[in-house]
Legacy VTK file of the C-alpha trace (Angstrom):
# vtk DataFile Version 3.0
C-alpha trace
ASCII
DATASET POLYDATA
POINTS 265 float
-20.929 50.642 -22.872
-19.778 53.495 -19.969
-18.096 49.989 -18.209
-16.570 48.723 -21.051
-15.023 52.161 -21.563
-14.086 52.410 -17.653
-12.448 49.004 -18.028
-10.735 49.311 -21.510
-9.048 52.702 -19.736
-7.911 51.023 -16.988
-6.276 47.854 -19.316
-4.675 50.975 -21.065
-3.164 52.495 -17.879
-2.190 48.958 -16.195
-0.372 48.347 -19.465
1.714 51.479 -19.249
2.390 51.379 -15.223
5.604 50.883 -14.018
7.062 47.476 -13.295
7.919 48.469 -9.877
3.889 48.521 -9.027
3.970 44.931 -9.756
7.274 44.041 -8.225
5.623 42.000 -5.090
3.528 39.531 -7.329
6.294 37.747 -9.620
3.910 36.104 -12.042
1.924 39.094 -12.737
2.323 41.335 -16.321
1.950 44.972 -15.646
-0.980 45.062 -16.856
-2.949 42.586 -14.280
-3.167 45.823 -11.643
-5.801 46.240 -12.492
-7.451 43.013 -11.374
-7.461 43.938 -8.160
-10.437 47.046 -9.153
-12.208 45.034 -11.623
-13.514 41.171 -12.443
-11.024 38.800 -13.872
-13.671 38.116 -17.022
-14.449 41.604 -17.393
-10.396 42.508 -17.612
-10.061 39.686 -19.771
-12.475 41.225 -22.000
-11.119 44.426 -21.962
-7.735 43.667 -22.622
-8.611 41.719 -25.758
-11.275 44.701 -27.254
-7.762 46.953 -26.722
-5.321 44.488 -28.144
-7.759 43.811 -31.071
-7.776 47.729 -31.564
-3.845 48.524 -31.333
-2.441 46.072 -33.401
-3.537 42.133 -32.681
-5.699 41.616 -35.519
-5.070 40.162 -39.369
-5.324 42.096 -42.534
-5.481 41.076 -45.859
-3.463 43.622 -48.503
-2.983 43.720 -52.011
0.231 45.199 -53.487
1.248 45.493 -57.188
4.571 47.375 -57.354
4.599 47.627 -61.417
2.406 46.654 -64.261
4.076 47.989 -67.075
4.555 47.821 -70.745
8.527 48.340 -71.640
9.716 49.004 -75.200
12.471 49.768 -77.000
13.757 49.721 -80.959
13.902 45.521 -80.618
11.055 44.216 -78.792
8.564 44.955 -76.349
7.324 43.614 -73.557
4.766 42.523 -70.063
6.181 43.101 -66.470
4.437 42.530 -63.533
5.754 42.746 -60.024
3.533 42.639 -56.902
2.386 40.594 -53.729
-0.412 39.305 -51.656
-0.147 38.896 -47.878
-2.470 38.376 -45.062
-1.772 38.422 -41.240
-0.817 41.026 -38.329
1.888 43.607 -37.215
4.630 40.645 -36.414
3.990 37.195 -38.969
1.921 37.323 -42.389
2.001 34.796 -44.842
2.857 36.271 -48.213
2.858 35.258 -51.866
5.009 37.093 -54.531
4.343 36.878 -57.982
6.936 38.538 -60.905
7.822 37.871 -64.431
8.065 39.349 -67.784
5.573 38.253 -71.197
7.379 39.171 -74.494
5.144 39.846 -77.252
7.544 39.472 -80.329
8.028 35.776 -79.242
4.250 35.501 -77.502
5.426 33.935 -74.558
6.366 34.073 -71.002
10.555 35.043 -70.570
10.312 34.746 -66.769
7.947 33.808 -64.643
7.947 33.019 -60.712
5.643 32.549 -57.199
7.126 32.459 -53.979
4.682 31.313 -51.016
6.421 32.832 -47.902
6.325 32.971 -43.940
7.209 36.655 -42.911
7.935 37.548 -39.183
8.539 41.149 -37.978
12.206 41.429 -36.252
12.429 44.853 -35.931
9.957 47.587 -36.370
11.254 47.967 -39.775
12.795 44.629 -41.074
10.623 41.182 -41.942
12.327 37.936 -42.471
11.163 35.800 -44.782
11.678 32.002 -45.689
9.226 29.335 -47.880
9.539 28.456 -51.393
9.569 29.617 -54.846
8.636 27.967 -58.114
9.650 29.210 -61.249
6.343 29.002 -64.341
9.476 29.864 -66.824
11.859 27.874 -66.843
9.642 25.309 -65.797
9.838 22.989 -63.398
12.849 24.640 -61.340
11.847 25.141 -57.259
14.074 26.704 -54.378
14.416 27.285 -51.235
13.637 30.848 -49.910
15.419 32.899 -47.048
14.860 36.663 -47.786
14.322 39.936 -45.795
11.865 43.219 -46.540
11.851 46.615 -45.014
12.711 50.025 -45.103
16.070 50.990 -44.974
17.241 54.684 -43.024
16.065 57.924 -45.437
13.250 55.431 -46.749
15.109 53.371 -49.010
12.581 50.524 -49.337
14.313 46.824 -49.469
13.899 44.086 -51.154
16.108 41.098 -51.254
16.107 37.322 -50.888
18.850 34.139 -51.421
17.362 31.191 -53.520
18.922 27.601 -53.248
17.612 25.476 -56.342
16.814 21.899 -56.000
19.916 21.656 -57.928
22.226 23.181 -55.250
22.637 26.017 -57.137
22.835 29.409 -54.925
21.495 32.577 -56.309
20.188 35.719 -54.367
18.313 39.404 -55.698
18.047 42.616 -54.093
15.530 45.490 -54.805
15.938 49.119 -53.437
13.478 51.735 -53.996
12.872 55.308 -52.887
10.095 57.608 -53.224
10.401 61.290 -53.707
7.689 63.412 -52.847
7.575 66.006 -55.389
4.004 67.342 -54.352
1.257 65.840 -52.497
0.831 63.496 -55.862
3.415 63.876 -57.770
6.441 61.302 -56.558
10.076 60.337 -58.643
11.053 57.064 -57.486
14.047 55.642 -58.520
14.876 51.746 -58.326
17.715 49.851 -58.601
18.065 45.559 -59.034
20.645 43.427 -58.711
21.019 39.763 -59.753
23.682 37.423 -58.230
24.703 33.682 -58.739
27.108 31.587 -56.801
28.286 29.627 -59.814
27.574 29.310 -63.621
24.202 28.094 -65.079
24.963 27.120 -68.463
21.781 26.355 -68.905
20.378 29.368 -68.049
23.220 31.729 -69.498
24.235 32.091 -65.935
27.458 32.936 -65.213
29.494 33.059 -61.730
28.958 36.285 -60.148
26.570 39.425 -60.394
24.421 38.620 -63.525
22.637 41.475 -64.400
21.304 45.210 -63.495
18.204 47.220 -64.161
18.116 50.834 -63.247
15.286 52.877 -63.644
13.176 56.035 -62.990
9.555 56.268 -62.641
7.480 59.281 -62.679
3.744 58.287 -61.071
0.537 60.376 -60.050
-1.621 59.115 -57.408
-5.046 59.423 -58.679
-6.185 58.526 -55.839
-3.668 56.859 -52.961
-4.585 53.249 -53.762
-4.185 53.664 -57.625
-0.756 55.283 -59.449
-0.229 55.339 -63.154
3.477 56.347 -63.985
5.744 56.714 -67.006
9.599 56.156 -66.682
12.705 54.439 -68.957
14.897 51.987 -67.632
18.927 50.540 -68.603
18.595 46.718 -68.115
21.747 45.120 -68.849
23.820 41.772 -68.207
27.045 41.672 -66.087
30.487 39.903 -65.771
30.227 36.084 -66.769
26.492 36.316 -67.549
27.155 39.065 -70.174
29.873 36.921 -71.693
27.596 34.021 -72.136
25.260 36.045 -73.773
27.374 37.484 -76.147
28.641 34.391 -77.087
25.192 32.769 -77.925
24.556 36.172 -80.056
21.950 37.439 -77.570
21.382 40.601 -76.074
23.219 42.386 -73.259
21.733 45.635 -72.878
18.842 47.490 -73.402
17.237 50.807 -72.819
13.513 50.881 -72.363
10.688 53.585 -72.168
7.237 52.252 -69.841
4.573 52.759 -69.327
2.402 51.534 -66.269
0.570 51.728 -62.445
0.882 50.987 -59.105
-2.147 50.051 -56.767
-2.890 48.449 -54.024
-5.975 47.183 -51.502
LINES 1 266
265 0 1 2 3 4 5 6 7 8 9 10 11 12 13 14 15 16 17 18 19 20 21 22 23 24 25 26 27 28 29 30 31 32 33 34 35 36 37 38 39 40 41 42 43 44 45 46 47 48 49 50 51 52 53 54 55 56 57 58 59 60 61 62 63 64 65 66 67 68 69 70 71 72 73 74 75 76 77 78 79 80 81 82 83 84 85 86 87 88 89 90 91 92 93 94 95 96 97 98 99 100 101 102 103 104 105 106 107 108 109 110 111 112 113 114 115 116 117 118 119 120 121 122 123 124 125 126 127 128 129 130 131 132 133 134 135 136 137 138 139 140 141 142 143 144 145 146 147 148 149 150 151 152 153 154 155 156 157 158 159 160 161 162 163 164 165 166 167 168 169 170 171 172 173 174 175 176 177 178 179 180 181 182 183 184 185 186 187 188 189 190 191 192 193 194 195 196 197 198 199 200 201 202 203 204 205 206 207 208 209 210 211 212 213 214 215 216 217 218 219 220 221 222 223 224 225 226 227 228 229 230 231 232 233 234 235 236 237 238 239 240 241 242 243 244 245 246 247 248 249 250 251 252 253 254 255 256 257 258 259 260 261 262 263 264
């Protein structure tokens, strides 16, 4: 135990030593100094235990942004938002699951899973590509290229471009920020924005930005894995989108009080 400690302190300092040290063997990392005080195997060993320790290892997490009830005078209805992902520090594979239930009409509105490959690209910033299949409308699959992070002053991130097997181009952005109000207590308002490089008649899609939600959310952290929260929310169509709408008699804006919680594993 007193060797592996000896030897997992000197993979430590070898790490952090100079470049110069090393400058007379070409094809050795900074790192491999220490070689030259200890066996090969029993560096090898070392340097795994502290790579295993400081960041090389997989996790599995569980993340569900909102499960909430929304109502207003109309209708009321399900919304769930979260994700799944397993992996390290720089690539995870992640799935993302959102979609809304209305229970006037006892059926799902919108409903989507994305299975994507994430990669770290800046301490920061994950870029993200695979696929997503939509539950509701049926059927309907695209292509994924998206990115995830937090932005300066903690504005967490959210956004993604979707190319339909169609050819149809369509992209969302999320952007969240959390304010402490005591150790508990947080305000966190969110904003998100729906785009679409041509109409979707099909889909009362127009050409565009199609729609906006903007809401506030008051939570308590119970404890830090599990938040209930209250908040209201304006959801409303935009541009060609809210012209479609109007014209089919649906629609175009709402106001909403929730109810709901955040956890996560």
């Amino acid at each position: 135990m007193r060797n592996m400690m000896f030897l997992s302190a000197a993979a430590i300092w070898a790490f952090s030593a100079p470049l110069a040290t090393a400058q007379h063997d070409h094809n050795a990392k900074p790192w491999s100094q220490a070689n030259a005080y200890w066996d090969d195997d029993d560096m090898d060993d070392a340097r795994s235990a502290v790579l295993h320790h400081h960041g090389d290892s997989a996790f599995l997490m569980f993340n569900l942004d909102r499960l909430e009830w929304q109502s207003d005078d109309e209708e009321d209805m399900a919304v769930w938002d979260g994700e799944i992902w397993y992996g390290g520090d720089i690539n995870k594979l992640t799935i993302k699951s959102e979609g809304e239930y209305s229970f006037e009409e006892d059926e799902l509105e919108e409903a989507e899973i994305q299975l994507l490959w994430s990669r770290a690209i800046s301490p920061y910033w994950d870029l993200q590509t695979g696929l997503r299949y939509d539950l509701e409308p049926k059927g309907r699959t695209h292509a994924v290229l998206g990115f995830q992070g937090m932005a300066p002053y903690r504005f967490e991130v959210d956004g993604a471009f979707f190319l339909s097997s169609d050819g149809e181009l369509s992209a969302s952005a999320e952007v969240e920020y959390e304010l402490m109000l005591t150790q508990r207590l947080e305000l966190s308002p969110r904003l998100e924005l729906g785009w679409s490089a041509k109409d979707i008649p099909e889909l009362e899609t127009g050409q565009g930005f199609t729609d906006a939600a903007l809401g506030l959310r008051l939570s308590y952290d119970v404890i830090r894995e599990f938040s209930p929260y209250v908040g209201v929310e304006w959801q409303s169509a935009l541009g060609d989108t809210k012209d479609m709408m109007e014209a089919a008699g649906g629609e175009t804006d709402r106001t909403v009080f929730l109810i709901g919680l955040r956890a996560w594993y």
